[in-house]
C-alpha positions as CSV (number, residue, x, y, z in Angstrom):
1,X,-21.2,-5.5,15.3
2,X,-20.3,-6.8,12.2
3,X,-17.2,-8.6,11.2
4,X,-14.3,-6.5,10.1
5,X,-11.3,-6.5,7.7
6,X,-8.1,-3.9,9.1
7,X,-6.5,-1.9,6.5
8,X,-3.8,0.4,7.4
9,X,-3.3,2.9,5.2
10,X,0.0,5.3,4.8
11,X,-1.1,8.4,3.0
12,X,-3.7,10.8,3.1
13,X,-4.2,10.9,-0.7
14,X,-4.4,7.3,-0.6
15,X,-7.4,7.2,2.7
16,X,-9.3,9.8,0.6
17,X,-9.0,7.4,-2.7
18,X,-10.2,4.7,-0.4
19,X,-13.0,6.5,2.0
20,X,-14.0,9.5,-0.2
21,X,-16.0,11.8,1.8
22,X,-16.3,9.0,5.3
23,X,-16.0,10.8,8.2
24,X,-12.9,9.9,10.2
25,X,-12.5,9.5,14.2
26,X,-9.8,9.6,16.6
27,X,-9.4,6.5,18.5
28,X,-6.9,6.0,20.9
29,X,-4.7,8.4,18.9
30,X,-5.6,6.8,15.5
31,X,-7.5,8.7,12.8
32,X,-9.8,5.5,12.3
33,X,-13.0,5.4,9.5
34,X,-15.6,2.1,10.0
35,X,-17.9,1.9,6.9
36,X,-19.4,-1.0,5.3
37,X,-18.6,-2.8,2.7
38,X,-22.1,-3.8,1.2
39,X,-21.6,-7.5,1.8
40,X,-22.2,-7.6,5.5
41,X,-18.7,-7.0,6.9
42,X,-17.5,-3.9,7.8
43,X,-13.6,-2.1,6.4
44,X,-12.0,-0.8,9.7
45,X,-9.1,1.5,8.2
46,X,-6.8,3.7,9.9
47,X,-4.1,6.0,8.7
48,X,-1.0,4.4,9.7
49,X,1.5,7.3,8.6
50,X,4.5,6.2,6.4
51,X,7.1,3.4,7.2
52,X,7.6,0.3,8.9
53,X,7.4,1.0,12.4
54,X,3.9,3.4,11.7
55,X,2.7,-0.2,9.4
56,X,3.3,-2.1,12.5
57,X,1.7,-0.2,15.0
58,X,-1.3,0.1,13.0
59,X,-1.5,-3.9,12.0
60,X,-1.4,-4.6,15.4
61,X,-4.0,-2.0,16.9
62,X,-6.3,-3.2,14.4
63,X,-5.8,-6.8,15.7
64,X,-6.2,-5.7,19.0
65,X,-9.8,-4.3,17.8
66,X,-10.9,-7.4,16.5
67,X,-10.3,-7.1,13.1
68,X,-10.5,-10.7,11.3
69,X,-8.4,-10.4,8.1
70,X,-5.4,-7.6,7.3
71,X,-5.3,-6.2,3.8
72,X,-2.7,-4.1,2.7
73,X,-2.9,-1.5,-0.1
74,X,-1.9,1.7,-1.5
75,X,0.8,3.2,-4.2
76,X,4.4,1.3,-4.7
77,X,7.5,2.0,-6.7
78,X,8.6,0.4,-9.7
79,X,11.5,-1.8,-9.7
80,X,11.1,-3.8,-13.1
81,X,11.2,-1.7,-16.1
82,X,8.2,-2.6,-18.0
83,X,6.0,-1.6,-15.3
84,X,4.6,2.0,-15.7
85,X,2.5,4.3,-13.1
86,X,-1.1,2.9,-12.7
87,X,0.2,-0.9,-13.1
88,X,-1.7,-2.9,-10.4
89,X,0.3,-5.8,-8.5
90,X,-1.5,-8.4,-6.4
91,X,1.1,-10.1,-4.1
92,X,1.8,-13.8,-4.0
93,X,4.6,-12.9,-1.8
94,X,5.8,-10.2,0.7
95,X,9.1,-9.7,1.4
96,X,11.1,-7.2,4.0
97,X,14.1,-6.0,4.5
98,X,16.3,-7.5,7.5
99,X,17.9,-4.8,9.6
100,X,21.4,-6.6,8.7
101,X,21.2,-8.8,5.6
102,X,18.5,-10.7,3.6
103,X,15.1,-10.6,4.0
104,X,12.1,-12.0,5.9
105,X,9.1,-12.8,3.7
106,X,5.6,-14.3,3.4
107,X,3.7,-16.6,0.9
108,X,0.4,-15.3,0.8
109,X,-2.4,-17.7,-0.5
110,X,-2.1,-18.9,-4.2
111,X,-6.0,-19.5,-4.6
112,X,-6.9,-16.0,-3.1
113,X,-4.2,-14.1,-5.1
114,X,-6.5,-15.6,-8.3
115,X,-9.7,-14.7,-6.8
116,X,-8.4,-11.6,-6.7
117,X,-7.1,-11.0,-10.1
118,X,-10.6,-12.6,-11.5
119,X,-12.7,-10.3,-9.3
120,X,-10.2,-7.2,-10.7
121,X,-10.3,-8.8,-14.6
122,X,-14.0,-9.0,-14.4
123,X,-14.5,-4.8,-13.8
124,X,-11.5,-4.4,-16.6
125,X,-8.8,-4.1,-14.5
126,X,-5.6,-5.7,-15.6
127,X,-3.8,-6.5,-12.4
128,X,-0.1,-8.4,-12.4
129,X,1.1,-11.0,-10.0
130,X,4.3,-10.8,-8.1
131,X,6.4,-10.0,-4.6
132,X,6.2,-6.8,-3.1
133,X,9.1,-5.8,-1.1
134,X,9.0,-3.9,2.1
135,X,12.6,-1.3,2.4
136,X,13.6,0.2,5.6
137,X,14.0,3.6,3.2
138,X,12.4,4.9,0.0
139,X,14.1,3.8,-3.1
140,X,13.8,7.2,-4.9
141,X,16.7,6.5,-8.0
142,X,16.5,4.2,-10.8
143,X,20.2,2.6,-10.1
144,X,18.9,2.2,-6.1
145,X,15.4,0.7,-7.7
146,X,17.5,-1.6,-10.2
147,X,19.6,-2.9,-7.2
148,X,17.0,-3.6,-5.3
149,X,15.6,-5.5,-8.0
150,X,18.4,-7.4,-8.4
151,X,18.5,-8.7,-4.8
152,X,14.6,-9.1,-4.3
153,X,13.3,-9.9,-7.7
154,X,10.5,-8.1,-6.6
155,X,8.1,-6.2,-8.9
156,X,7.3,-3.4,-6.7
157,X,8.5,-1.7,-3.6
158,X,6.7,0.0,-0.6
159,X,7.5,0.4,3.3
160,X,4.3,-1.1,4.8
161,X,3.3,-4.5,3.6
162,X,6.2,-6.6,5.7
163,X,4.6,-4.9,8.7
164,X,1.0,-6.3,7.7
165,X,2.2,-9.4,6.9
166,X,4.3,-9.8,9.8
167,X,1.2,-9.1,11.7
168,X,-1.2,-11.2,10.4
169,X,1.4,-14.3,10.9
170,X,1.3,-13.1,14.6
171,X,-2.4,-13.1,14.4
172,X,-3.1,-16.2,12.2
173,X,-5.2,-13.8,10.0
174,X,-5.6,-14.0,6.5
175,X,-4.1,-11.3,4.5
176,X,-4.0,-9.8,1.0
177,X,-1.9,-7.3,-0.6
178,X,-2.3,-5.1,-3.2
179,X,-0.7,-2.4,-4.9
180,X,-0.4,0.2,-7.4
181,X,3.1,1.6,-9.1
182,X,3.6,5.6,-8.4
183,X,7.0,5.9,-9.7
184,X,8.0,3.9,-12.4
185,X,11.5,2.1,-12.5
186,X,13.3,5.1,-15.2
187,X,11.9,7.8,-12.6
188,X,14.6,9.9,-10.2
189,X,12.9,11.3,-7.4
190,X,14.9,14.5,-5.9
191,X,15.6,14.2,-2.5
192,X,14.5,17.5,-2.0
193,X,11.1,16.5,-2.8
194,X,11.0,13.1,-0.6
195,X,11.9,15.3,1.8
196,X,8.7,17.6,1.3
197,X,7.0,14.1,3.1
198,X,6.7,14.1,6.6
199,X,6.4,10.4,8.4
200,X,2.5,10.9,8.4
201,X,2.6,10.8,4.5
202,X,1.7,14.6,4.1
203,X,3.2,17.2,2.6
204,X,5.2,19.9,4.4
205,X,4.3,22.8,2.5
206,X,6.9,25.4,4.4
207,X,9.8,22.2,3.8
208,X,8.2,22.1,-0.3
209,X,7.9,26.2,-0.6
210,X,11.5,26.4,0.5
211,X,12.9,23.8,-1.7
212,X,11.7,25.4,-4.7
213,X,13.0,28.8,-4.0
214,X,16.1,27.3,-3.7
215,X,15.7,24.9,-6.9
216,X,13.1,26.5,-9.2
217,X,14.3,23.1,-11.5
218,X,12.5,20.6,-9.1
219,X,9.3,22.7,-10.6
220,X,8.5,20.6,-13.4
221,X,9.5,17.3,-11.6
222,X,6.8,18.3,-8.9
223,X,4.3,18.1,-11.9
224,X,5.3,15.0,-12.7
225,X,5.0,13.6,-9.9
226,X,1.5,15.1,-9.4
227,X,0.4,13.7,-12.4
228,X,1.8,10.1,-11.4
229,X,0.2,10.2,-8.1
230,X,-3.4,11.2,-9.8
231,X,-2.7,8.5,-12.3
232,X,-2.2,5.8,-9.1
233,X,-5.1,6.7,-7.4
234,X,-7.2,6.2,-9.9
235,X,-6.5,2.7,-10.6
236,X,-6.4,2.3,-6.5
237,X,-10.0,4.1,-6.6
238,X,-11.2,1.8,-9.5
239,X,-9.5,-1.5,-8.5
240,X,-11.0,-0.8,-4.4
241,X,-14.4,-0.6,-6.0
242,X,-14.3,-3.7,-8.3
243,X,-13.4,-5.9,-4.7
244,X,-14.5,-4.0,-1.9
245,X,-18.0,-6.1,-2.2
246,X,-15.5,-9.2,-3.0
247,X,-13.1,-9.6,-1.1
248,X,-14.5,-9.6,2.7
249,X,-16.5,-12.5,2.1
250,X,-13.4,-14.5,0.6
251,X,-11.1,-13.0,3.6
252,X,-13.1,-14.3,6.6
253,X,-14.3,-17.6,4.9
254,X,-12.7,-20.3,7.1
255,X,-13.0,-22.6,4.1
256,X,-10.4,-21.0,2.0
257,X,-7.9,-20.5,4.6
258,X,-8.3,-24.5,5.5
């Protein structure tokens, strides 16, 4: 068997970016696709579902499987202004909210972050560098966002990455983080519509079908959104295929992790 990198992922929409077509098991309760990744290590994903506790649970199954290195990747929210949807963000640093106050948070390797944004600048893809901050809840308003900002100085937000890295310290893995900004910092998501999500990251279409009846307005904010996620995947699609061949070797190379 060959060696393998984990990578949980939250959403559907983002497994489908990252597997296309890949047929998809259950394992021990975990949808779970294996496929190669051309370089003679082999991306074990599995769809985590959305949030902390989900990230967690995943990290650590894939540990318990073997995995070697932990990558972390998928959409974000804005929480700098300049960024807009599509902006790619390598992290140099995770951070996650404490359950009281403060946060708990991970330098990830400085060397690897670079290798990273090379690999990325060498397909065209412009990729920032930054913290990524893990929230116990979605940030859906651009005074929450602006806060958050202000506390973190973060460049993005998501609900998963703490959980990875948290895991790979337990682990001793090496770990990379990557992400891609959904919502950018002006955007005001209605919590009608967050509530559409269920905590597998799909979409309850009864929950969605009733919201709308009740506010025909959220209408054109649904197309926005839909636009915004088709603009994210396609930079998570374009930046996965300029490192997928890339990055494995790097991950599990005890030399740069010495």
């Amino acid at each position: 068997m060959n060696t393998r990198v984990g990578v949980p992922i939250a959403f559907d929409a983002e497994a489908w970016c990252l597997s296309g077509l890949r047929q998809w098991k259950q394992v021990d309760g975990h949808a779970v696709c294996v496929a190669p990744s051309g370089c003679g290590a082999d991306i074990m994903a599995v769809l985590s579902g959305v949030g902390r506790l989900n990230g967690l649970q995943a990290a650590r199954w894939l540990v318990q499987q073997g995995v070697k290195a932990l990558l972390s990747i998928g959409v974000a929210g804005a929480l700098r202004p300049e960024l807009k949807t599509g902006d790619l963000i390598v992290a140099d640093r995770i951070m996650e909210e404490r359950y009281d106050e403060g946060y708990d948070q991970w330098e990830l390797k400085l060397l690897f972050t670079k290798l990273a944004q090379t690999a990325l600048f060498t397909k065209g893809i412009r990729a920032g560098k930054g913290a990524i901050v893990s929230v116990k809840e979605p940030v859906s308003s651009s005074e929450g966002k602006r806060k958050l900002y202000m506390r973190s100085h973060a460049l993005v937000s998501d609900m998963e990455s703490g959980s990875v890295a948290r895991t790979a310290e337990e682990a001793d893995l090496p770990i990379l983080a990557l992400r891609v900004v959904i919502d950018p910092f002006q955007r005001n998501v209605a919590q009608d519509l967050s509530d559409c999500l269920d905590r597998s990251g799909r979409i309850s279409l009864p929950v969605l079908l009733k919201n709308l009846r009740r506010r025909p307005s959220l209408f054109p904010h649904l197309l926005m959104m839909t636009r915004d996620m088709a603009v994210a995947l396609r930079t998570l699609s374009g930046a996965w295929r300029a490192l997928r061949h890339t990055l494995p070797p790097i991950l599990l190379d005890t030399n740069f992790w010495s």
